[in-house]
C-alpha positions in Angstrom: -9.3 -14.7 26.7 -6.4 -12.7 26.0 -6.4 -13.7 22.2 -10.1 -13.8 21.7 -10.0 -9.8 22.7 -7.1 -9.2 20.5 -8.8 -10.5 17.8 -12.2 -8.1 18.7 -9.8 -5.6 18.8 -7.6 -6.4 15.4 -12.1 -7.1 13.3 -12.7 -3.7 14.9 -9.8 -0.8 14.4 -9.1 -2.7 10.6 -12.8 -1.8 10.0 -12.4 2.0 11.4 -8.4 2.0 9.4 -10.4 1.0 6.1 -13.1 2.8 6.4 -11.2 6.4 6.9 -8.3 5.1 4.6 -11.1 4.5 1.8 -12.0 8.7 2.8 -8.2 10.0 2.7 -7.1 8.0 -0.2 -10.6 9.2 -2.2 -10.3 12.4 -1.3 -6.5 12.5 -2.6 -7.8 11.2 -5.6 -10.5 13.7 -6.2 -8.1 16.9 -5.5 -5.1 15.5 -7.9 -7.9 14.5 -10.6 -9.8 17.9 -9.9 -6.4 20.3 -10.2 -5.1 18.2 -13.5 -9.1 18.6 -14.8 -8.7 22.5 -14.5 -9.6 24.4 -17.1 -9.0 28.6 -17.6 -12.5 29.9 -16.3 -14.8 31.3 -19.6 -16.2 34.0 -17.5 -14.7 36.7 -17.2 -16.2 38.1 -13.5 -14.5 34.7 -12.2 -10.9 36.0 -14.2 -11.2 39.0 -12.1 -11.8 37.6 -9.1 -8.7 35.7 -9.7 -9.7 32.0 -10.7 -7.3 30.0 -12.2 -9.0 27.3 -13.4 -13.0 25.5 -13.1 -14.5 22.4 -13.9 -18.1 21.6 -14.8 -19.5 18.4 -13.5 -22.0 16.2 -13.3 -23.0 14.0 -10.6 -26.0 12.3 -8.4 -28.7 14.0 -10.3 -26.7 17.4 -9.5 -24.5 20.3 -11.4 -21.1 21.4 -9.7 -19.0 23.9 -10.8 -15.7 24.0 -8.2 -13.5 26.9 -9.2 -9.4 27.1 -8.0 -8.0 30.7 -7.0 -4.6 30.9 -8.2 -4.0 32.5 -4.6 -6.0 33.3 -2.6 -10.0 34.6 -3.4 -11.0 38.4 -3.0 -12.7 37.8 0.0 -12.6 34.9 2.5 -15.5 32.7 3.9 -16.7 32.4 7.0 -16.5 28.8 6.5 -13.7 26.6 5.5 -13.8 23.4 4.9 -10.2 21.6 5.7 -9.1 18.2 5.2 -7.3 16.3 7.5 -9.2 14.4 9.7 -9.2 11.4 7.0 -5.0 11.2 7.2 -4.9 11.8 10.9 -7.4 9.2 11.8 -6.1 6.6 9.2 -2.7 7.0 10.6 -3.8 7.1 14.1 -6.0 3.7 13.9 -3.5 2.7 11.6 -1.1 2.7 14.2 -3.3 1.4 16.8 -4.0 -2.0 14.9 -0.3 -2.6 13.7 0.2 -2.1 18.0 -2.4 -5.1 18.5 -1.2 -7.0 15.3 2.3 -7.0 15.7 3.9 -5.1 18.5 1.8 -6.6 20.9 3.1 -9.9 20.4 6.7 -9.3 19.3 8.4 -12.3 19.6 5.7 -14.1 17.2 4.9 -12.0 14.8 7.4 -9.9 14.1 10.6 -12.1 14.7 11.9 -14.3 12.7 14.7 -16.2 14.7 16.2 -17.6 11.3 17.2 -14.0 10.2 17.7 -12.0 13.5 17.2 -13.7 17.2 16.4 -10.7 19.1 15.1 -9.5 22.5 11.4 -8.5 21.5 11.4 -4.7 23.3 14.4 -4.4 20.8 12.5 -5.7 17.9 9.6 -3.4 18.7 11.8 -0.1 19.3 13.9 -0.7 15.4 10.3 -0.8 14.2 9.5 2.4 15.5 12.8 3.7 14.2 12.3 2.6 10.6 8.7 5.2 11.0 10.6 7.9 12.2 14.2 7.7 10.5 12.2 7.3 7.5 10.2 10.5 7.8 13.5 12.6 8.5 15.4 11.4 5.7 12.5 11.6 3.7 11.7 15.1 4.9 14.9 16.4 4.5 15.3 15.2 1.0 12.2 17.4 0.2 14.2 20.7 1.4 17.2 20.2 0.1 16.2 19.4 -3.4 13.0 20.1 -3.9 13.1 23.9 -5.0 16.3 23.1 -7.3 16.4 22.6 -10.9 14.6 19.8 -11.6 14.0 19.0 -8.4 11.2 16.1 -8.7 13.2 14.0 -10.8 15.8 14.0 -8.0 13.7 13.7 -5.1 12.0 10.7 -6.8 14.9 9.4 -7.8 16.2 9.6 -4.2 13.5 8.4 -2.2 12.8 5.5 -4.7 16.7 4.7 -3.7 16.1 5.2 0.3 12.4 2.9 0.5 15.0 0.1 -1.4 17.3 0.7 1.3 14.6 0.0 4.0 12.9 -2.7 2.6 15.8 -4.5 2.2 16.6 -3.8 6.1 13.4 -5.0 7.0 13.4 -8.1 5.1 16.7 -9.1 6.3 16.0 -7.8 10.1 12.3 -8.9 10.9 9.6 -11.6 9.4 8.7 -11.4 6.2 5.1 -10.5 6.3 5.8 -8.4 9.0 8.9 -6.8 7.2 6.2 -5.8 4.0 3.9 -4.2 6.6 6.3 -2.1 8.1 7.7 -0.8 5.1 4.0 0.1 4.2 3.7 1.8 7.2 6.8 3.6 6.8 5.3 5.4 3.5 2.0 6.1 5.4 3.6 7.7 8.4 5.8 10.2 5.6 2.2 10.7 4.3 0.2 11.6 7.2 3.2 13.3 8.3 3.6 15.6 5.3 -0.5 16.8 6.0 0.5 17.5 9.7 4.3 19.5 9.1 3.5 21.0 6.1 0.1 20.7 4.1 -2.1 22.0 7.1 0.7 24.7 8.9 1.1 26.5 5.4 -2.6 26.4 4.7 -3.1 27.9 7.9 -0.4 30.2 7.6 -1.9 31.2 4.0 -5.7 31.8 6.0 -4.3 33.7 8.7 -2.2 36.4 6.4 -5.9 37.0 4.5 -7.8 37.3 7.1 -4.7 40.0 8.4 -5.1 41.9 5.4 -1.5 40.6 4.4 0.4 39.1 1.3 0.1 35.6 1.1 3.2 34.0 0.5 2.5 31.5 -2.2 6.0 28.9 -1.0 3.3 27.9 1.0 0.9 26.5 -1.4 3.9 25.1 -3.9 5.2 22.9 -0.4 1.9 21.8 0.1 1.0 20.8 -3.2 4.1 19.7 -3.6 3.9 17.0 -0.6 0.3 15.9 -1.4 1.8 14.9 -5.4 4.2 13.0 -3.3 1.2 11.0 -1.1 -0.4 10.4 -4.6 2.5 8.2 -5.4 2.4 6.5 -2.2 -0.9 5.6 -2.3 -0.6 2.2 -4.6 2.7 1.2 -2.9 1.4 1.6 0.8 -2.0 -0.3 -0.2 -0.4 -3.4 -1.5 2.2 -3.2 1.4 -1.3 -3.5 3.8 -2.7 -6.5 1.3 0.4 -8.7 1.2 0.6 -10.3 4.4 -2.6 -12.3 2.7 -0.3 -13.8 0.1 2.9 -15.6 1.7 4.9 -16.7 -1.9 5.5 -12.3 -1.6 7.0 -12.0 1.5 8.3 -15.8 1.9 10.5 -15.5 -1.5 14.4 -15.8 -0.6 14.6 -12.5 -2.6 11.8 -10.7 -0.9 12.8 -7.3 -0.4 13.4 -6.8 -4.2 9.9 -8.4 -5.0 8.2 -5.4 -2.6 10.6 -3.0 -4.1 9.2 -3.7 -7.6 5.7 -4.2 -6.5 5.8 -0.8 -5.3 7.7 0.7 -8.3 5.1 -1.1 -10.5 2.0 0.9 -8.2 3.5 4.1 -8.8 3.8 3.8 -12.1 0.4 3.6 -12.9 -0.8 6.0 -11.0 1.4 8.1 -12.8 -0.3 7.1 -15.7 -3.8 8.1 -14.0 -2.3 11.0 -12.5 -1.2 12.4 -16.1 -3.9 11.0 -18.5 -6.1 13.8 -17.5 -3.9 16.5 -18.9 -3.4 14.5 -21.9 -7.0 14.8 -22.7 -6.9 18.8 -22.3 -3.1 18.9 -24.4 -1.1 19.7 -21.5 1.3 16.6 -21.8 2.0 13.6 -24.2 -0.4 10.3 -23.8 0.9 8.7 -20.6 0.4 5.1 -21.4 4.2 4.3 -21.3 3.6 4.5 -17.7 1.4 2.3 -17.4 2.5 -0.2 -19.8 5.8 -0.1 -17.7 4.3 -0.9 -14.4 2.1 -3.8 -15.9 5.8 -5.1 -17.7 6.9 -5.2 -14.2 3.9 -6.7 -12.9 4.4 -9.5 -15.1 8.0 -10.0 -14.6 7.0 -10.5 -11.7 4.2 -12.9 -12.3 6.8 -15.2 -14.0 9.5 -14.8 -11.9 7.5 -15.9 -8.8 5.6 -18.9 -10.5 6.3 -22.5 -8.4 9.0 -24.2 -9.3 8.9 -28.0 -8.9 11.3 -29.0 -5.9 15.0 -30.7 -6.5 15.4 -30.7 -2.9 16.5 -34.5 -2.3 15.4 -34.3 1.4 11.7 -33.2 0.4 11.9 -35.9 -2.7 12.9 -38.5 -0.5 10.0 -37.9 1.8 7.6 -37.8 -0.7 8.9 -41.2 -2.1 8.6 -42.3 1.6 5.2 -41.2 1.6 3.7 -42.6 -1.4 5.3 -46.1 -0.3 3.6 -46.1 3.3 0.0 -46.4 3.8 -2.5 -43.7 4.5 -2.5 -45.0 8.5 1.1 -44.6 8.8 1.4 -40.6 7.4 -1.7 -39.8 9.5 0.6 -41.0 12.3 3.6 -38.9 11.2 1.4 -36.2 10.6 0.2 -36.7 14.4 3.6 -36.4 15.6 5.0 -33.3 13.6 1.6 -31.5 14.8 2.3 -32.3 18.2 6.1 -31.5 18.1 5.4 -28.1 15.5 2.0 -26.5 16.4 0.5 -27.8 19.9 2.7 -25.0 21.4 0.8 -22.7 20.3 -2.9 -24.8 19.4 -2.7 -27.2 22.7 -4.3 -27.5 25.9 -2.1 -24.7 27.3 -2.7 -21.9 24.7 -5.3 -21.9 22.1 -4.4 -18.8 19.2 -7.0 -18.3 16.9 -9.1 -20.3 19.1 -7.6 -23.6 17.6 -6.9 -27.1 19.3 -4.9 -29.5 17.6 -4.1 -31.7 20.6 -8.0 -33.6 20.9 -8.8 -36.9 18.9 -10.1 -36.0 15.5 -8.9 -32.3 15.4 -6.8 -33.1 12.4 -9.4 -34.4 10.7 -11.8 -31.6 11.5 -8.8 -28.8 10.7 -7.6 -30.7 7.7 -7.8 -28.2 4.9 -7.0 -25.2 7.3 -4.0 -26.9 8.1 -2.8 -27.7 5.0 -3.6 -24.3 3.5 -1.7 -22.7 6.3 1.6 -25.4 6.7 1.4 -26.6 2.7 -0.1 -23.8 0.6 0.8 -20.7 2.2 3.1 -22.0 4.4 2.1 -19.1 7.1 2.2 -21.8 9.9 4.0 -22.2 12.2 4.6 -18.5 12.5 7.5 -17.2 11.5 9.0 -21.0 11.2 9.2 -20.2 15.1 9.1 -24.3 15.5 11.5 -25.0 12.4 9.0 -27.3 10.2 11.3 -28.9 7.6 9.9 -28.5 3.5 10.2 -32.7 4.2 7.4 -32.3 7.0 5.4 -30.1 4.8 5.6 -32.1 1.9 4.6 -35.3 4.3 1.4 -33.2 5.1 0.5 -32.4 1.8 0.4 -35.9 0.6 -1.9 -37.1 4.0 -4.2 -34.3 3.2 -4.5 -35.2 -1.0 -4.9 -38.7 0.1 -7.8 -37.7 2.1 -6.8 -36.5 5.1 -10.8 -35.6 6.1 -11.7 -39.2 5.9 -8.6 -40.8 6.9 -7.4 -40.3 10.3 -4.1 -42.0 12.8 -4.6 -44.5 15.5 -6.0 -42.0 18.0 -8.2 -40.5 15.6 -9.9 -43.8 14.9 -10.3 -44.6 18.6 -11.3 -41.3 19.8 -13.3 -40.6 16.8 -16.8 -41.4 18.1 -16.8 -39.0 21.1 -14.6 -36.5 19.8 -17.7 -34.2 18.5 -18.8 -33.6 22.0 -15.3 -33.1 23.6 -15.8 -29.2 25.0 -13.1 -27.0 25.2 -11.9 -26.9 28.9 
């Protein structure tokens, strides 16, 4: 019962986390294309007021025409609209579902005995760390260089350096798949955190001195603006961080830090390229595709680099000699055994993850493909290697299920085979 509400719980707060994710990260896209879209106003009533820039647009069957006070406008609105509810509440259900995901059940799915054999509470609270530390190095990068001389450049160049440094703790300290959603996280939480510290205090601070009649200190706006160009350059890293755990030869690569490292330089590469080609178009800098074409180089580097490789390993090309000289009957019985010694732990009478029993007569034949898309293909099962399957084992399933593993069952299978359609679950 326990699983089947986890999993309610995991369908239910991904949908909400997408769903406002989808309005933060559209919204940040609208705001960085709308301020690099700017144009000097033609009017001159709106130069007076102050407006800096305006764009004319189409959209829906409607005109809009948003204007951008340099400042502040001659007289504020009632009204205001702000936004932050789409960061806070991606963060916050964010949060919530990598609790149910992971840091509920520590000790499967987020260690990894083979790299770091550790007491799960301890597991959890280094997780936690890497969100905080993260934010505070971050954070104080951002104040110490960014109002200095070419200040940008350094801060990118310096956080680029510090999330290499913490994906390559993560990948060496927790599971792989985890490892790439933490680091993800780790960029979101610096995101959401840079609309709650300083994006949202300085705007208010800037509402509250107009409405007082007072200067308005324009630091304020430069920090803010400042922070959200930073969560534009997230953006692309922290989504494929959030996709990969669907695609096990990223995370499972020996080398898999580097490969998110370069994924994530690759993401924010482009969007520097969409972040700059709309200033190109009005002459305000040179034709960003060198961006671009960089991030796809890397993207293809990458493509090759990771591409299958055919095994040398003499164990796993022993077993598949093994297995081609044996009949059909015989691997159905070895693949009987390794399920019952590597997965009925967690997918036997005791507990049943996922809702999955691989203990009954003629479950292997009715699981056969998931089971060899999740031992052979993506090799996500067992979780985390928790059980140590051998690449030998693995390769002994594969050549059961390409020899017809759906039609072809073990001794048990055959015996059982009949009434095994109307076993019920106990």
């Amino acid at each position: 019962m326990e699983s089947y509400l986890l999993d309610w719980a995991n369908l239910l707060l991904r949908w909400l986390h997408v769903v406002t994710a989808i309005a933060w990260i559209g919204s940040s896209f609208y705001f960085v294309f709308l301020d690099s879209s700017l144009t000097p106003p033609q009017d001159e009533e709106l130069r007076r007021q102050g407006v800096s820039g305006e764009l004319w647009a189409v959209h829906g069957g409607g005109f809009y025409h948003p204007v951008k006070f340099s400042v502040a406008p001659p007289q504020l609105p009632a009204h205001l609209h702000w936004f932050f509810w789409e960061s806070y509440s991606t963060w916050l259900s964010g949060f919530a579902l990598f609790t149910v995901s992971y840091l509920w059940n520590a000790g499967t799915y987020l260690i990894d005995k083979s790299r770091m054999d550790w007491p799960p509470a301890q597991a959890v609270a280094l997780a936690l760390g890497f969100l905080v530390v993260f934010w505070l190095l971050y954070d104080a990068i951002c104040r110490i260089w960014g109002q200095r001389p070419r200040g940008d450049a350094i801060v990118g160049a310096l956080v680029l350096v510090l999330v290499a440094a913490a994906a390559w703790l993560a990948c060496h300290w927790f599971a792989g798949r985890a490892a790439f959603l933490l680091v993800g996280a780790m960029l979101a939480t610096g995101m959401s955190a840079n609309v709650f510290f300083w994006i949202i205090p300085g705007q208010r601070k800037m509402v509250a001195a107009l409405r007082a009649g007072q200067p308005v200190d324009p630091l304020h706006g430069l920090r803010g603006k400042q922070r959200s160009v930073h969560n534009t350059y997230f953006t692309l890293p922290v989504v494929f961080a959030m996709l990969s755990g669907h695609y096990s030869f990223l995370w499972s690569h020996p080398q898999n830090w580097l490969v998110l490292v370069l994924m994530m330089f690759a993401g924010a590469s482009i969007r520097q390229f969409f972040v700059l080609r709309h200033g190109y178009k009005l002459g305000r800098n040179r034709h960003p595709l060198p961006y671009a074409l960089v991030g796809v180089a890397v993207l293809a580097a990458l493509v090759w680099w990771l591409r299958p490789q055919a095994s040398d390993d003499p164990v796993l090309i022993a077993a598949s000699a093994s297995a081609s000289s044996t009949g059909g009957q015989n691997d159905a019985e070895k693949v009987e055994a390794i399920v019952q010694q590597r997965c009925v732990s967690c997918h036997g009478a005791q507990v049943q993850m996922k809702g999955l029993r691989l203990d009954l007569p003629g479950s292997l034949r009715q699981h056969a493909q998931a089971i060899y898309q999740q031992v052979v293909v993506e090799k996500r099962m067992p979780m985390n290697n928790a059980t140590q399957m051998t690449e030998a084992e693995r390769a002994l399933i594969a050549r059961w299920y390409t020899a017809g593993a759906a039609s072809k069952t073990g001794a048990a299978d055959g015996a059982a085979g009949s009434d095994a359609a109307t076993r019920v679950h106990p």
